[in-house]
N, C-alpha and C positions, 0 to 999 in steps of 0.2 A: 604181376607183370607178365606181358605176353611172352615176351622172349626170355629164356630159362636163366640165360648170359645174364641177363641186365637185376639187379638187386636195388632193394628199396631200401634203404640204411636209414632214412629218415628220424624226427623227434617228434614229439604232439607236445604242447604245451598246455597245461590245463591251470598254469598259475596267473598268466595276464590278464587285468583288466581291460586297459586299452590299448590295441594294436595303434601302433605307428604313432603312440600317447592321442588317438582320440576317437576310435572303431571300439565298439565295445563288440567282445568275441565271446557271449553266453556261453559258447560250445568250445571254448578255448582253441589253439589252432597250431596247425603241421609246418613246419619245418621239412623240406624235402630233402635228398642227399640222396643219390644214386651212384652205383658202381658196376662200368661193363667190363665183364672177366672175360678176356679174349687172350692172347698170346703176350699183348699187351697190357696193363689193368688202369683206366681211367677210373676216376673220382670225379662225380659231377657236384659239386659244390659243396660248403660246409652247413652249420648252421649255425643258434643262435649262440651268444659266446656261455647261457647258464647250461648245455645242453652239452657244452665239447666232448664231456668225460662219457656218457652216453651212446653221443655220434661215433665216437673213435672207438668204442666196443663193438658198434653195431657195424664199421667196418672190416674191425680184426674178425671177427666174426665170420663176414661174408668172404676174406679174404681165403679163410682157411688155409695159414700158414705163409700165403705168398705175398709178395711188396707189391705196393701201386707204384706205377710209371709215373701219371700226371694226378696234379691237382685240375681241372678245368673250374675255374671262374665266371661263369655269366653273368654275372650281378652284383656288385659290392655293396648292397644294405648289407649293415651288419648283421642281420639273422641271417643270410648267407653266407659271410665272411669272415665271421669273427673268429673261426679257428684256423684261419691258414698257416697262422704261426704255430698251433700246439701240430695239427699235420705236418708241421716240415719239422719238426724236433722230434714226432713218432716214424718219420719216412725221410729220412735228409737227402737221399740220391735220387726221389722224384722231381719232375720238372712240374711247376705251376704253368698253363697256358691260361690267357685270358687278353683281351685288347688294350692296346696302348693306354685307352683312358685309363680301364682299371688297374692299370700298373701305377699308373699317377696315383690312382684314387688310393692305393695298397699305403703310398707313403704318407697321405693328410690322413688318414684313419690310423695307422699303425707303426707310421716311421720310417717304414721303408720300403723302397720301391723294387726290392729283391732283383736288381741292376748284376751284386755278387751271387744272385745265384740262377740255379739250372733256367731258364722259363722261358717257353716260347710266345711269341704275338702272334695272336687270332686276327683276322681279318675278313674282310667279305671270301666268301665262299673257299678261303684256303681250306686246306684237307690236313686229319690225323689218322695215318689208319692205325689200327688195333692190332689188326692181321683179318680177321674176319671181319669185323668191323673196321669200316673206314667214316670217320664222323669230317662233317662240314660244315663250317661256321659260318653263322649268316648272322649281317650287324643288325642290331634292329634300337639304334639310338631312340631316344625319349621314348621308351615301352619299359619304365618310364623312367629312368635314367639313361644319359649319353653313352657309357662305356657298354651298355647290356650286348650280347650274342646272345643267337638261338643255336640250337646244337641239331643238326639230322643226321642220323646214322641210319645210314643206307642199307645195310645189313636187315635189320631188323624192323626197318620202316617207322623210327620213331622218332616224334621229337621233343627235344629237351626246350621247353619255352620260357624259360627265367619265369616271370611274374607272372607273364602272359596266361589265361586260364583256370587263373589260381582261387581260390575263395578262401572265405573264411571258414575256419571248422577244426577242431584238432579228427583226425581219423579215425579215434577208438571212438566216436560219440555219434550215435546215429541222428542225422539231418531230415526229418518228414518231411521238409520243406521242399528236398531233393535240390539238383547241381543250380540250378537257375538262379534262385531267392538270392543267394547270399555271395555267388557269384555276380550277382548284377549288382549287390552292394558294395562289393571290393572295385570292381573296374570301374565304376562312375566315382567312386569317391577317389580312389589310386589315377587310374590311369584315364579319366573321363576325359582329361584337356588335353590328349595329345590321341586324338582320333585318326588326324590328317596322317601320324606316324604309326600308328598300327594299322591305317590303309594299307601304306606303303612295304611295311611285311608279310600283311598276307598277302598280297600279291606275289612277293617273294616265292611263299609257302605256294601260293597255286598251282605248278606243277612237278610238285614232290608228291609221290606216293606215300601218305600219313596213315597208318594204320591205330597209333598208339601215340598219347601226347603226355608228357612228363614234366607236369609244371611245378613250381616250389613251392606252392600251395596246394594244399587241396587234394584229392583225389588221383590219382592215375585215371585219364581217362581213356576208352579204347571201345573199341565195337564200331556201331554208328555213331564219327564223328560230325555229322548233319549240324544237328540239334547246337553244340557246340560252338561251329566253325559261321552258321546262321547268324547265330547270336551276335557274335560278335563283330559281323560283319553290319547287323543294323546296332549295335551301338556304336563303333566307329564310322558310322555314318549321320550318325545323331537320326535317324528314322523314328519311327512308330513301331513300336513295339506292341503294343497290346491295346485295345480299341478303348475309351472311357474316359472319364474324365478326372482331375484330380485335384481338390481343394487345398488350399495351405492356408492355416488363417493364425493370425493372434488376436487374442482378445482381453480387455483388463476387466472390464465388469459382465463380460458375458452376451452382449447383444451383437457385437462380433461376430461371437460364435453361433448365436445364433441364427443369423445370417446366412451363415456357410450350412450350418444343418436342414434350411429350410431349403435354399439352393439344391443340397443332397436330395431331398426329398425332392424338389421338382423334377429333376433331374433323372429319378429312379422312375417316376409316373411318367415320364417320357418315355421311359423302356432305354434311359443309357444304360448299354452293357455291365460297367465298373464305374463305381463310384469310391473313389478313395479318399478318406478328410485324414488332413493331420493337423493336432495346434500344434505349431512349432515350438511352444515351450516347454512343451512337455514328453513329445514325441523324440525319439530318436533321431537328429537330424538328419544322419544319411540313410535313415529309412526313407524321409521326405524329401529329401536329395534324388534319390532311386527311382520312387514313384516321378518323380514331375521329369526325368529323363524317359521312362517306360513309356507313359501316357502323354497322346498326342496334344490334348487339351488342359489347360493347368489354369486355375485361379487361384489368385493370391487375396485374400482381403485381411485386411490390416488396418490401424488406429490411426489417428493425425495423433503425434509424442514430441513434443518442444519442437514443433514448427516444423516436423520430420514425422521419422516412420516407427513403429516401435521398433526397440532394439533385435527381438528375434528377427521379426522379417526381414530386419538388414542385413543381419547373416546369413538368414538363408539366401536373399538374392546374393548376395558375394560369393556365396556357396555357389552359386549356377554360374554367374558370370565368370567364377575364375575356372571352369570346367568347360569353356567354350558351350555354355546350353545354347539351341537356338532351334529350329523349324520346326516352332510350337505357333499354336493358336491359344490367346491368353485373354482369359478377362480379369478387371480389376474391380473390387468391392474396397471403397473407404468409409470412413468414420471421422464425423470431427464433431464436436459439442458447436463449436463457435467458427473454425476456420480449416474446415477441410482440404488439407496439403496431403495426403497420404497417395493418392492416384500417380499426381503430379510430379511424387520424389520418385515410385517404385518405375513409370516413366522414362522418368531421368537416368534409372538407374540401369535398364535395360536395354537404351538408344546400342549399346554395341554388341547385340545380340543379335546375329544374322537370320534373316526370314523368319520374323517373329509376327505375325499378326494379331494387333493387339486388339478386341472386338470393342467398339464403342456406343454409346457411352460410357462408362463406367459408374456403376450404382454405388450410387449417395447415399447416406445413411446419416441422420444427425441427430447422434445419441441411442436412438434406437430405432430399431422398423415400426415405420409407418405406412400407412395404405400405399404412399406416394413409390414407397422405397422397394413395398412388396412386390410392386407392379416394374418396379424396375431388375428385381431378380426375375421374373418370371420372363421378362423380355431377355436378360441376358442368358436361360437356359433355352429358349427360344431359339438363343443367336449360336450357343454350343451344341444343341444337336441339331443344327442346320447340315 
């Protein structure tokens, strides 16, 4: 941490399979928890509830002998909040601060909405000072639940972002991948569908000087926050992120697939930059989730399957369409032995996905490629690196 005051009391988890029951986290992942020691001693959040006995060491610890004042709460998933009851039975004459909602949310998770006791209500930009620190709450509803605050303390130039920034990763585990990878796979699968509301707090954030950002996941971040604050200003915006193209295909006997392999290659002899394939059944889906947000251009090709789509590919477009995906350019490659439907549902399926350009015709394939069908990819890599 930059500023000597502020401690990292945090957890890594290295036992979960699947975050949120459906992220798988190879590198297992952090639990954040911060404490600024000023005249006053704030507690920035708990963590998970298998973790309390750990968390509340790692604060006794930093406290060195003295009580905390507040709990602060910006976030009520339970890997945030599952200890605020074992903290008020280690600290009983600290006050919880947190907003209206998460005071509701405190009694449908845990029974009570601690009404009898000490807690103050956050709201847009009220203030707590510390004594040296003086922190300011900022709401930042659906990032990505309603009750969430951001936290700035103006002291030290930092801020506490609830989810906001967060990735996947436990901390002791080193990431080659670096912040990007697995940060663009948390916020498109987390926070992908409420873009219009993470517009609306960085804007907020826009003229706070941010030196240092303290999110619940992930890293501390600090130095040049650019790279970061970039990011996620073109994915709440659903932009283009990275130039190239990106294939999604299912396939049952393989002509499908190889379809989308040959496309790959036409595609590469074009000299497109990035070519990305995933078969959706096999692949990680919010890996293939990730890429078809990153990249500007995205092809789906898929089977006709009882008069529909195969079953991956309907996941994964529900995957896009429940995350607002949209100002993509898309071509579609189908399949059908006898009565090719496959175009026509994925189509149907997409009509509510704003500024979506979808290239046509769409290459036919019946059963496998033929001269007719090859000549139809080549025109549609033709039509993607236009």
């Amino acid at each position: 941490m930059a500023a000597k005051d502020i401690r990292y009391i945090g957890v890594n988890d290295h036992d979960l399979d699947l975050f949120e029951g459906q992220y798988i986290v190879p590198r297992g992942m952090a639990y954040n928890s911060y404490v600024i020691l000023d005249e006053k001693i704030a507690v920035m959040d708990s963590v998970d509830a298998r973790f309390g006995e750990e968390w509340l060491g790692n604060l006794e610890k930093a406290l060195e002998g003295r009580k905390p004042d507040y709990l602060i709460v910006q976030h009520m998933e339970p890997d945030h909040s599952a200890n605020i009851f074992r903290f008020l039975q280690a600290y009983p004459e600290a006050a919880v601060v947190a907003s209206a909602k998460a005071f509701q949310m405190m009694k449908n998770f845990y029974g009570s909405d601690l009404s009898d006791r000490n807690r103050v209500v956050a709201g847009e930009k009220s203030t707590l000072s510390l004594g040296k620190h003086t922190l300011t709450f900022i709401t930042a509803p659906m990032v990505h639940w309603p009750e969430v605050l951001f936290t700035w303390d103006e002291a030290a130039h930092t801020l506490f972002s609830a989810d906001a920034f967060g990735k996947f990763g436990a901390l002791d585990v080193e990431d080659p991948e670096g912040w990007a990878c697995e940060a663009r796979r948390y916020y498109f699968g987390i926070v992908g569908k409420y873009g219009p509301q993470v517009q609306a707090v960085l804007k907020k954030l826009a003229g706070l000087p941010i030196e240092t950002i303290c999110p619940l996941h992930g890293p501390v971040l600090d130095g040049d926050l650019s790279e970061y604050l970039n990011l996620y200003q073109t994915w709440s915006t659903y932009g283009v992120e990275s130039e190239g193209v990106v294939i999604n295909y299912t396939s049952v006997y393989g002509h499908t697939e190889a379809a989308a392999e040959k496309l790959a290659e036409l595609l590469k002899a074009r000299g497109c930059p990035k070519v990305a394939l995933n078969d959706l059944a096999r692949c990680d889906m919010p890996e293939a989730v990730e890429d078809t947000f990153r990249y500007g251009k995205v092809v789906l090709a898929t089977t006709t399957y009882n008069a529909d789509i195969f079953p991956f590919m309907r996941t994964f477009i529900d995957h896009l369409t429940e995350r607002n995906w949209q100002k993509k350019t898309v071509g579609l490659i189908e399949n059908g032995s006898w009565a090719p439907m496959a175009a026509k549902v994925m189509k149907g399926m997409l009509e509510g996905c704003k500024e979506l350009t979808i290239l046509e015709p769409a290459v036919k394939i019946t059963s496998a490629l033929s001269a007719e069908s090859e000549a139809q990819l080549e025109a549609l890599a033709d039509a993607l690196m236009a």
